[in-house]
PAPAVO-67935 format. One record per residue: residue in three letters; x, y, z of N, C-alpha, C, O in turn. Coordinates in steps of 0.2 Angstrom, whole numbers, always signed. Last residue first. Layout:
PAPAVO-67935
> rest;n_east;n_north;n_up;ca_east;ca_north;ca_up;c_east;c_north;c_up;o_east;o_north;o_up
> ALA;X;Y;Z;X;Y;Z;X;Y;Z;X;Y;Z
...
//
This chain:
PAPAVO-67935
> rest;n_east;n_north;n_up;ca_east;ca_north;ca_up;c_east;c_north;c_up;o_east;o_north;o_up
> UNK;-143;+91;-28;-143;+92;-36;-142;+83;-36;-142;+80;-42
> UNK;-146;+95;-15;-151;+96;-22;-150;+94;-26;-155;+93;-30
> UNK;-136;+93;-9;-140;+86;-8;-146;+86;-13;-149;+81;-16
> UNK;-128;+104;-12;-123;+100;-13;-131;+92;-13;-130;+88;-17
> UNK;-138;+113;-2;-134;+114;-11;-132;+109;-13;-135;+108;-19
> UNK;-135;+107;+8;-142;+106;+7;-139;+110;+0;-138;+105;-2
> UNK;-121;+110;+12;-123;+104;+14;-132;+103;+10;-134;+97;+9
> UNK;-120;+124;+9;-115;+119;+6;-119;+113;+5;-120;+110;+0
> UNK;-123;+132;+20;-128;+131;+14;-125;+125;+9;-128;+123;+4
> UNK;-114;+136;+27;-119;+132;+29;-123;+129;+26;-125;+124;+28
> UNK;-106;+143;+18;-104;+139;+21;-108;+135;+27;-106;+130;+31
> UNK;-112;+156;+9;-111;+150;+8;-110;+142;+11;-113;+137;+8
> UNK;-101;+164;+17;-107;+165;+17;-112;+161;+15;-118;+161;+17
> UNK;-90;+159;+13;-90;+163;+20;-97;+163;+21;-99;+161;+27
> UNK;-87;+163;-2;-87;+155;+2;-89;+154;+11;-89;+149;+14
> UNK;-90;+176;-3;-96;+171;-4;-94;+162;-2;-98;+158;-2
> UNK;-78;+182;+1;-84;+184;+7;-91;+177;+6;-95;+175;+10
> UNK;-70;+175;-4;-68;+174;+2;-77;+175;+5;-80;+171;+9
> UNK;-72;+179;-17;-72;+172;-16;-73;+170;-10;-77;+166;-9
> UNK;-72;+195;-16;-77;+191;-19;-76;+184;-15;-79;+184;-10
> UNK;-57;+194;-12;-61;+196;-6;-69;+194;-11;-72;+189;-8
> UNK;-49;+188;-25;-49;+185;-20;-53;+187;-15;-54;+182;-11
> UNK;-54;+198;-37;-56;+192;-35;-54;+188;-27;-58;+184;-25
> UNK;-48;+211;-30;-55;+210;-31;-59;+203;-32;-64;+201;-30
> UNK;-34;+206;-29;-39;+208;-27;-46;+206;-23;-48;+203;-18
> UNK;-33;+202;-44;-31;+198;-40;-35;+198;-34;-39;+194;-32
> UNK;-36;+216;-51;-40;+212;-53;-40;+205;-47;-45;+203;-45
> UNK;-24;+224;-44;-33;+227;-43;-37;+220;-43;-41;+217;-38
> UNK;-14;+216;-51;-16;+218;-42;-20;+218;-41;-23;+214;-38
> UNK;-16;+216;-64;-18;+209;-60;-17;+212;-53;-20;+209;-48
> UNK;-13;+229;-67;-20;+227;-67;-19;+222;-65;-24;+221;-60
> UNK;+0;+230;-63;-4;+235;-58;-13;+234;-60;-18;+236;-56
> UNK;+9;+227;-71;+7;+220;-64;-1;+226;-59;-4;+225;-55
> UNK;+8;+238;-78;+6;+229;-82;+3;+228;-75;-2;+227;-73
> UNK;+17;+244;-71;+10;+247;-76;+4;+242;-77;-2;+242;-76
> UNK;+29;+239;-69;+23;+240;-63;+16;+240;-65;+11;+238;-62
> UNK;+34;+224;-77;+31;+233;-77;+25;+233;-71;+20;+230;-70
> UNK;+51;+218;-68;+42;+217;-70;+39;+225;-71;+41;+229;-67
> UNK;+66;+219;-73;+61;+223;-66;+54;+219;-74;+53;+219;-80
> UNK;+75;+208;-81;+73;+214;-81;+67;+214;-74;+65;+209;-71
> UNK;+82;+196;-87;+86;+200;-82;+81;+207;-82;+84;+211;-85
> UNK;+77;+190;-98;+78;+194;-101;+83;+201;-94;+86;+207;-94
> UNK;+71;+176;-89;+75;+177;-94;+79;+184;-98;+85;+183;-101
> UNK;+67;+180;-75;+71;+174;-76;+73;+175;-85;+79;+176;-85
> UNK;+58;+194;-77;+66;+192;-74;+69;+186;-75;+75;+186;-76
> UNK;+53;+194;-91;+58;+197;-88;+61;+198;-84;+66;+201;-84
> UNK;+45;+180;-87;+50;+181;-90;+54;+185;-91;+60;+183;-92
> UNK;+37;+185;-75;+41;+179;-75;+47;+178;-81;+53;+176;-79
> UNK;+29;+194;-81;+33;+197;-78;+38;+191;-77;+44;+192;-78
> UNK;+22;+186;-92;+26;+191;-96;+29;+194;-89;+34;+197;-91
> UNK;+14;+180;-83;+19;+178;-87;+25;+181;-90;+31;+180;-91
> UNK;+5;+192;-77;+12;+188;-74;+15;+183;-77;+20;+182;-74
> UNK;+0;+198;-90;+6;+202;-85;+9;+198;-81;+15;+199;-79
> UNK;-9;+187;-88;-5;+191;-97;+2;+193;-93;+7;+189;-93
> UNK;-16;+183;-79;-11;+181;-81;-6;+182;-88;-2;+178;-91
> UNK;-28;+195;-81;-21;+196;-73;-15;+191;-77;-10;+194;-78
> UNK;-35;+197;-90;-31;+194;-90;-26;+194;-86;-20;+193;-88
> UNK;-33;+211;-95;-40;+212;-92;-38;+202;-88;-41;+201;-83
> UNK;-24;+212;-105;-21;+213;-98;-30;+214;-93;-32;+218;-89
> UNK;-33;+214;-118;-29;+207;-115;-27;+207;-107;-30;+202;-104
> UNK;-37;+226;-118;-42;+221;-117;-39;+214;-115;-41;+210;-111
> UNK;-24;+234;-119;-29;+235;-114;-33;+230;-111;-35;+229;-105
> UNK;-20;+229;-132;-16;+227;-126;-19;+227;-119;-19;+222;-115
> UNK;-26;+234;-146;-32;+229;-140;-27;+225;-133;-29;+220;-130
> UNK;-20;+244;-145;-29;+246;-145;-31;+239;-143;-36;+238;-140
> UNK;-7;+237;-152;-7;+242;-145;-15;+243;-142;-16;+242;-136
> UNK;-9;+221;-156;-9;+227;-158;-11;+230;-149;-14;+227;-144
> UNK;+5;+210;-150;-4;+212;-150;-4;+219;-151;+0;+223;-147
> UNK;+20;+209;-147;+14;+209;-153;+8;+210;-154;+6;+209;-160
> UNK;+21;+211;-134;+23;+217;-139;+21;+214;-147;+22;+217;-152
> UNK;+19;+200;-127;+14;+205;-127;+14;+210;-134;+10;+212;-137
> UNK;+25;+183;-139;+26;+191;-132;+20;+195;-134;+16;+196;-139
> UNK;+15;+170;-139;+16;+176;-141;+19;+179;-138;+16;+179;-133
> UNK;+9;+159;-129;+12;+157;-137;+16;+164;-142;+20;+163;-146
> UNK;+7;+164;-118;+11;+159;-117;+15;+155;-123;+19;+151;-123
> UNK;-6;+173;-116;+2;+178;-120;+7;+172;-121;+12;+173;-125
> UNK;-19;+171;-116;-13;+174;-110;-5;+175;-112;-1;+178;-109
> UNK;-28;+166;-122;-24;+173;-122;-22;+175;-117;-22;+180;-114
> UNK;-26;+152;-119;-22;+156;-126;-21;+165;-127;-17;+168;-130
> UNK;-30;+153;-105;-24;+147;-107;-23;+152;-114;-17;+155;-114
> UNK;-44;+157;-109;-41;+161;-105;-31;+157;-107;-27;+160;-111
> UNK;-48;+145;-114;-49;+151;-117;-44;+156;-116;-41;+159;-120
> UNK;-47;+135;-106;-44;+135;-111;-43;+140;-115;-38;+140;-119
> UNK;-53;+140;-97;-47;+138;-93;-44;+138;-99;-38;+141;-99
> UNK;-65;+136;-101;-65;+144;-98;-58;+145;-99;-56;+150;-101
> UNK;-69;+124;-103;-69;+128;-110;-66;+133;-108;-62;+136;-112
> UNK;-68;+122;-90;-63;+117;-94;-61;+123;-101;-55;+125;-103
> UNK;-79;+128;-85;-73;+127;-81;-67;+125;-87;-62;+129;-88
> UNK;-92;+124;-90;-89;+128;-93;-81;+129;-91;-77;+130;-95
> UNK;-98;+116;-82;-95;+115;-91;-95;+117;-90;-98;+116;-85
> UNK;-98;+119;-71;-95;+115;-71;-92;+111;-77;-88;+107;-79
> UNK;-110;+125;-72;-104;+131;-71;-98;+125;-73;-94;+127;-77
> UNK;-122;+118;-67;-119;+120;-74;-114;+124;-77;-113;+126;-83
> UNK;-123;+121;-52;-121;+116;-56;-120;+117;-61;-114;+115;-62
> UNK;-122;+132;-44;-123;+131;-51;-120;+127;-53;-114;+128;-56
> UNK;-119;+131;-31;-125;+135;-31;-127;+134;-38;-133;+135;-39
> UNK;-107;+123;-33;-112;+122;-29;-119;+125;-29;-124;+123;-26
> UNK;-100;+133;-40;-103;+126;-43;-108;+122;-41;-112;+119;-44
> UNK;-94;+143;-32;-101;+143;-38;-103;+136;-39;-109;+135;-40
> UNK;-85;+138;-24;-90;+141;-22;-97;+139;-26;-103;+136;-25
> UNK;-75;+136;-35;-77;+130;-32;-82;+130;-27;-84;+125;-25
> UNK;-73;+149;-40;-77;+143;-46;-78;+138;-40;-84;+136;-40
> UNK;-66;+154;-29;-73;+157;-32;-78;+150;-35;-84;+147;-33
> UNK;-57;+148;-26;-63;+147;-22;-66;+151;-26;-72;+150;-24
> UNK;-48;+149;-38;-49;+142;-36;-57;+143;-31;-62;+139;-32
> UNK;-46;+162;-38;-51;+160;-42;-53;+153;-39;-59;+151;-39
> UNK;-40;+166;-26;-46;+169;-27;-50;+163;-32;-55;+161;-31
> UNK;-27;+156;-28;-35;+157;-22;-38;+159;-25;-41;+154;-27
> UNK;-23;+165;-37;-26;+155;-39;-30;+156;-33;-36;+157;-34
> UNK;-21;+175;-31;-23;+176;-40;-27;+169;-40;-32;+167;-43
> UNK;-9;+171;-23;-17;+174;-22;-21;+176;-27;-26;+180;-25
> UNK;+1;+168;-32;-4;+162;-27;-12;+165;-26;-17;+163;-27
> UNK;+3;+177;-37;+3;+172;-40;-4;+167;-38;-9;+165;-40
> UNK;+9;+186;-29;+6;+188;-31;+0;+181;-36;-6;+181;-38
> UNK;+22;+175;-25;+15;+178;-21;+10;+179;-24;+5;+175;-24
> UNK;+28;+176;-36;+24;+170;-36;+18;+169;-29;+13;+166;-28
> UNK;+32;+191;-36;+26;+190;-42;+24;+183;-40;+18;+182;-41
> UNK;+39;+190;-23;+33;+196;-24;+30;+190;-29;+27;+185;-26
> UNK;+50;+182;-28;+43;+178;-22;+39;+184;-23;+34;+181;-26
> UNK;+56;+191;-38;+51;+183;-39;+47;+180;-34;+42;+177;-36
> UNK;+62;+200;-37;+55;+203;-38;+51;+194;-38;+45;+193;-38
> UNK;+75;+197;-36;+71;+198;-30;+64;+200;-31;+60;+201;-26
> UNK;+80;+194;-48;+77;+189;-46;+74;+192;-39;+70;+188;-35
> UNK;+86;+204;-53;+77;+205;-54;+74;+200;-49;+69;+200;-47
> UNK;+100;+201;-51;+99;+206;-47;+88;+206;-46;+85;+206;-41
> UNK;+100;+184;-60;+99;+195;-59;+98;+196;-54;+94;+192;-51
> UNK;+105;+171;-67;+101;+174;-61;+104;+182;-61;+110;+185;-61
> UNK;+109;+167;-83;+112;+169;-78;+106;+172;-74;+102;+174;-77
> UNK;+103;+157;-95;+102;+163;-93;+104;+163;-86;+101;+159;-82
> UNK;+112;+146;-99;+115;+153;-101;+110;+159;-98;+112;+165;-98
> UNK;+106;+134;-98;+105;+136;-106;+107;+145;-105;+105;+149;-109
> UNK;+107;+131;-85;+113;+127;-90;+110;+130;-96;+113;+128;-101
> UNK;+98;+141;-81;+104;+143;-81;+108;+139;-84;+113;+142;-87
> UNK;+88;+135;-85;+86;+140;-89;+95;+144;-87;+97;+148;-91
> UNK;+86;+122;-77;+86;+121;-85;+89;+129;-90;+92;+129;-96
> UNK;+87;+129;-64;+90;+122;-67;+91;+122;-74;+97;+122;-77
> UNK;+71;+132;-67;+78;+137;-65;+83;+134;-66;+85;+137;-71
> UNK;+65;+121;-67;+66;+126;-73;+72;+131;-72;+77;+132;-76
> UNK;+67;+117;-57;+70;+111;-61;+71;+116;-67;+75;+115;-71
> UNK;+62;+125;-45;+67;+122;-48;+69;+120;-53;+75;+123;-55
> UNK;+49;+123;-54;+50;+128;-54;+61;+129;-50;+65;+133;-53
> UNK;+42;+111;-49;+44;+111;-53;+49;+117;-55;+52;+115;-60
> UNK;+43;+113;-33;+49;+108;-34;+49;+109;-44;+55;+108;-47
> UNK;+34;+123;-34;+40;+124;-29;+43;+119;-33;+47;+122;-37
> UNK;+23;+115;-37;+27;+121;-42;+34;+122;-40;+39;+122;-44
> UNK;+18;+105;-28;+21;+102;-35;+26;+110;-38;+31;+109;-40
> UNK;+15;+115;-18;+22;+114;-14;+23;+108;-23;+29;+107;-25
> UNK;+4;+121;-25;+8;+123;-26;+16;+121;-22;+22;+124;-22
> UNK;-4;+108;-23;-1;+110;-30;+3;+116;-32;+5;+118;-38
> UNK;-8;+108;-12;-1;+102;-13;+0;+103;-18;+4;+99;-21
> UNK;-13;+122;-8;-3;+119;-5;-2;+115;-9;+4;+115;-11
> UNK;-26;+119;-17;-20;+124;-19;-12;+124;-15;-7;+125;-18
> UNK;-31;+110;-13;-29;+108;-16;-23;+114;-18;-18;+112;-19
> UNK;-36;+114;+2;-29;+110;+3;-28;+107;-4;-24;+102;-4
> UNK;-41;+127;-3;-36;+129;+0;-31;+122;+1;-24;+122;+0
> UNK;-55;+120;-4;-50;+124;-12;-42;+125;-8;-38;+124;-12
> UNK;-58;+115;+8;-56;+110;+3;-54;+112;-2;-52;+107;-5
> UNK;-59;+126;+18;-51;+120;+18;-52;+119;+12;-47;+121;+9
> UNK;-71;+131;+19;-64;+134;+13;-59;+130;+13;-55;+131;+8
> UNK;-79;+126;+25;-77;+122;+18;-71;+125;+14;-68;+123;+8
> UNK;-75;+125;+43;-74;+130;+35;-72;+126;+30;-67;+123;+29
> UNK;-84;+109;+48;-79;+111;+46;-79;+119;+44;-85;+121;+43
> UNK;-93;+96;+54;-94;+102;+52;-85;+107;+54;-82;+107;+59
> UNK;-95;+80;+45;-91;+86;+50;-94;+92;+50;-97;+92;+45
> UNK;-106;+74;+36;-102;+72;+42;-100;+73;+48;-101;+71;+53
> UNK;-108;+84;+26;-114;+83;+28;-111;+78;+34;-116;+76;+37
> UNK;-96;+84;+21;-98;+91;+22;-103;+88;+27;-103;+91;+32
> UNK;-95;+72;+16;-87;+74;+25;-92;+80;+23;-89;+84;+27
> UNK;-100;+69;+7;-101;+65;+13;-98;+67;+18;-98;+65;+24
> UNK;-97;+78;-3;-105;+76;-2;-104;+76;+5;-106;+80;+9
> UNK;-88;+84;-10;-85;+84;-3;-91;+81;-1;-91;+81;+5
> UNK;-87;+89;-23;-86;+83;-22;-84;+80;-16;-79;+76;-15
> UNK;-89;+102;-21;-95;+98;-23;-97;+91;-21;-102;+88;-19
> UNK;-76;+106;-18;-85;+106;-14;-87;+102;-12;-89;+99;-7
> UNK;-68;+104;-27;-66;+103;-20;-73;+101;-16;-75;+96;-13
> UNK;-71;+107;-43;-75;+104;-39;-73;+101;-31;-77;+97;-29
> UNK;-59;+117;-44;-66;+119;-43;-71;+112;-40;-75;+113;-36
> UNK;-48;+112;-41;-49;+114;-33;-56;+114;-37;-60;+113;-32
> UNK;-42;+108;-53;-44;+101;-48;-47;+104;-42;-48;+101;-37
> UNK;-43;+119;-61;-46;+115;-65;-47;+111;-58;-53;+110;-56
> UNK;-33;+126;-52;-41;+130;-54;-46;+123;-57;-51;+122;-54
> UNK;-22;+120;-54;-26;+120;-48;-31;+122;-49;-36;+118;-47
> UNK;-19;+122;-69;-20;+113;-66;-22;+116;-59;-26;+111;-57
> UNK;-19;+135;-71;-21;+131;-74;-23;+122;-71;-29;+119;-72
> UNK;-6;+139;-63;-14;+142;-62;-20;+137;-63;-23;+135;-58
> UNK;+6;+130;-66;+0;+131;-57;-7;+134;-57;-11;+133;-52
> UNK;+3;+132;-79;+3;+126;-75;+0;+127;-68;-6;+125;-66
> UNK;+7;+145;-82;+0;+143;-82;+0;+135;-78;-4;+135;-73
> UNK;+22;+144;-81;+18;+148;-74;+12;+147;-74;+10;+146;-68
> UNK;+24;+135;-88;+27;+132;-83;+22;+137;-77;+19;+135;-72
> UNK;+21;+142;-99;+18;+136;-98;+20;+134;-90;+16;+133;-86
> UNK;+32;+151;-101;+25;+154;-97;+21;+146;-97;+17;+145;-92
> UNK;+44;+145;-100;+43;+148;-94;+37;+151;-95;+36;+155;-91
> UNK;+43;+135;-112;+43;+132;-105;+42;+138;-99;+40;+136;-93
> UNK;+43;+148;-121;+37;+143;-121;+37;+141;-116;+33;+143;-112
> UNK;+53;+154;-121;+50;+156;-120;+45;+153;-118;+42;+156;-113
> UNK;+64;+141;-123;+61;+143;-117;+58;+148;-115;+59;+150;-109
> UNK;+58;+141;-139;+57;+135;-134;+58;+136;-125;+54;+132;-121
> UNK;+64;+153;-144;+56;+153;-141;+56;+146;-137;+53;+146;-131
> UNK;+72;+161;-148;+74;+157;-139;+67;+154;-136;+66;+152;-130
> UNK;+66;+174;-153;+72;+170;-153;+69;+165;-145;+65;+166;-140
> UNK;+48;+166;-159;+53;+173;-157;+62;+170;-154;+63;+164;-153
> UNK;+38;+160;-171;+43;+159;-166;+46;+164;-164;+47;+168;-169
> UNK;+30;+159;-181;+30;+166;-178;+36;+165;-173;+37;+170;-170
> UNK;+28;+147;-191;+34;+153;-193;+34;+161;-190;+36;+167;-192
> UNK;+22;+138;-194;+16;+145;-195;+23;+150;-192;+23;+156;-192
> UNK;+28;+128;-191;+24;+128;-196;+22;+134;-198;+20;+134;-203
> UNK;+38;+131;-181;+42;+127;-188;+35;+129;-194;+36;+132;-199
> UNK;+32;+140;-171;+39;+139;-173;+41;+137;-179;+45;+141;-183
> UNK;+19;+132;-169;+19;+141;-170;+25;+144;-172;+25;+149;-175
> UNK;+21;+120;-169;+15;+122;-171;+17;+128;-177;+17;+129;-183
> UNK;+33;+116;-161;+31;+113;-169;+27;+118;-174;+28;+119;-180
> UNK;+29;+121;-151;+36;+124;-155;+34;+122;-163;+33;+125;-169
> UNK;+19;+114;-147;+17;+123;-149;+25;+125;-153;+26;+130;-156
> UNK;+25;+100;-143;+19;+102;-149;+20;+108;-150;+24;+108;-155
> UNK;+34;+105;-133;+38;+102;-141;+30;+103;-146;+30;+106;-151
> UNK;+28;+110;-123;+32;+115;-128;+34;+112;-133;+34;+115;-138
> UNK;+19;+101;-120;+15;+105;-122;+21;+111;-127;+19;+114;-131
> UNK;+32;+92;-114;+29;+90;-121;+23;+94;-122;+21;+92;-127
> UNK;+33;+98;-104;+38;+99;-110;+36;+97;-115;+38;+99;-121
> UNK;+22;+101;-94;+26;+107;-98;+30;+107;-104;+32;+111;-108
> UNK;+23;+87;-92;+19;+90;-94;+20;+96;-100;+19;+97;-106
> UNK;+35;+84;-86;+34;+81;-93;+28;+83;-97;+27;+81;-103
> UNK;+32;+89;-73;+37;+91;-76;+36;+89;-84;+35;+93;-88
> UNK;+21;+84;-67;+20;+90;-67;+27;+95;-71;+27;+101;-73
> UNK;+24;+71;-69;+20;+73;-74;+19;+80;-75;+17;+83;-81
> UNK;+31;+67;-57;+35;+66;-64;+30;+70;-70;+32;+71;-75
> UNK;+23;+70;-49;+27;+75;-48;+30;+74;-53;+33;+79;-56
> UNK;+16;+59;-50;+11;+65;-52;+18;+69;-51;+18;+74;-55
> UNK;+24;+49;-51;+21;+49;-54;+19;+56;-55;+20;+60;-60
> UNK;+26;+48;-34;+30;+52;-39;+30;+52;-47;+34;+55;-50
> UNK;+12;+47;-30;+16;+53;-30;+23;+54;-34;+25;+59;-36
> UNK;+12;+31;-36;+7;+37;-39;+11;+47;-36;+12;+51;-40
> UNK;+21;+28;-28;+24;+27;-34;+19;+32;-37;+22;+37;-41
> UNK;+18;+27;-14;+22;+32;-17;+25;+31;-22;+31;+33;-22
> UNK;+5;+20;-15;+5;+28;-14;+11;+31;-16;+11;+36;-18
> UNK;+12;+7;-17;+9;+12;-22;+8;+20;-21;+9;+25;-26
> UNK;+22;+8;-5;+23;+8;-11;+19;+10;-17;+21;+14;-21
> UNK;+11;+7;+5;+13;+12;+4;+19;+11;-2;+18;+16;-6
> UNK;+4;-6;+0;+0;+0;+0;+4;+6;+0;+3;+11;-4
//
């Protein structure tokens, strides 16, 4: 028994890295060799915004149903349901911790030297976290009160996933519609991830200063409606 369990753990922790690479070997192919937009160095531009979408992307995707699928231990204990977005978001953020190693690892044997910028990185991977809270409990609040929310998650993630900049730099979207992009908190934390680990630069404050508002605004939303919600979980949850 504990053999399996720790084959499946290291398993998901082998997956958390081999994910990101084989998402970069397709989109190189795709957007690099086929359609000929690649920008220099694009292969670890690719690895370093996939690597950031990852934690957003793959917790939002496993915390929104936390709730829902809590049927028997909601209506068992009585508990703050907010643990159950909160204990997917540590053990998929203590996976990033270790893969985010392995990048830095990868992105110094390929010559990008660490900067002075790297002190802006616990800031922006904070900024990070609290951007996944928010949303992780948002969607995993709503689903319970809207079960139909539940299809959309996937289409939403993938949506959001392409216009996040992970395939293009910012500075090619025309300027007139830059504004409507960075409506997209994760436009500007990719594009800040890069300019420090690759390009040795400060993050634009201008840019990070719409996903603060936006980070925000979503995280006290989620907080107040999982808060208020929290009785109501057990007889939501037995309706549907």
């Amino acid at each position: 028994m504990m053999a399996t369990e720790a084959s499946k753990t290291y398993l998901n922790f082998l997956w958390w890295i081999v994910d990101p690479l084989f998402t970069m070997v397709v989109f190189y192919i795709v957007f690099a060799m086929i359609l000929k937009r690649g920008t220099e160095d694009y292969p670890i531009f690719l690895l370093v915004g996939l690597v950031a979408w990852q934690w957003f992307g793959n917790t939002v995707s496993s915390a929104a149903h936390s709730i829902q699928q809590a049927r028997s231990l909601i209506n068992q204990v009585k508990f703050p349901k907010i643990v159950l977005p909160l204990t997917v978001i540590l053990t998929n953020t203590y996976k990033f911790l270790f893969v985010i190693g392995v990048l830095l690892v990868v992105l110094w044997t390929a010559g990008y030297q660490p900067t002075i910028c790297y002190a802006a990185l616990p800031f922006l991977m904070f900024l990070q976290l609290i951007l996944i809270y928010g949303t992780s409990t948002l969607v995993a609040s709503l689903i319970p009160l809207l079960p139909d929310l539940q299809y959309v998650v996937t289409n939403f993630l993938r949506a959001m996933m392409f216009l996040s900049g992970i395939f293009y730099p910012l500075s090619t979207i025309p300027e007139q519609f830059q504004s409507v992009f960075l409506l997209n908190p994760m436009v500007s934390i990719i594009d800040a991830y890069r300019n420090i680990l690759m390009y040795g630069q400060w993050p634009f404050v201008e840019e990070l200063s719409y996903a603060i508002l936006l980070t925000v605004l979503i995280s006290i939303t989620a907080t107040v409606l999982v808060n208020s919600l929290d009785v109501r979980f057990g007889r939501l949850i037995d309706q549907r």
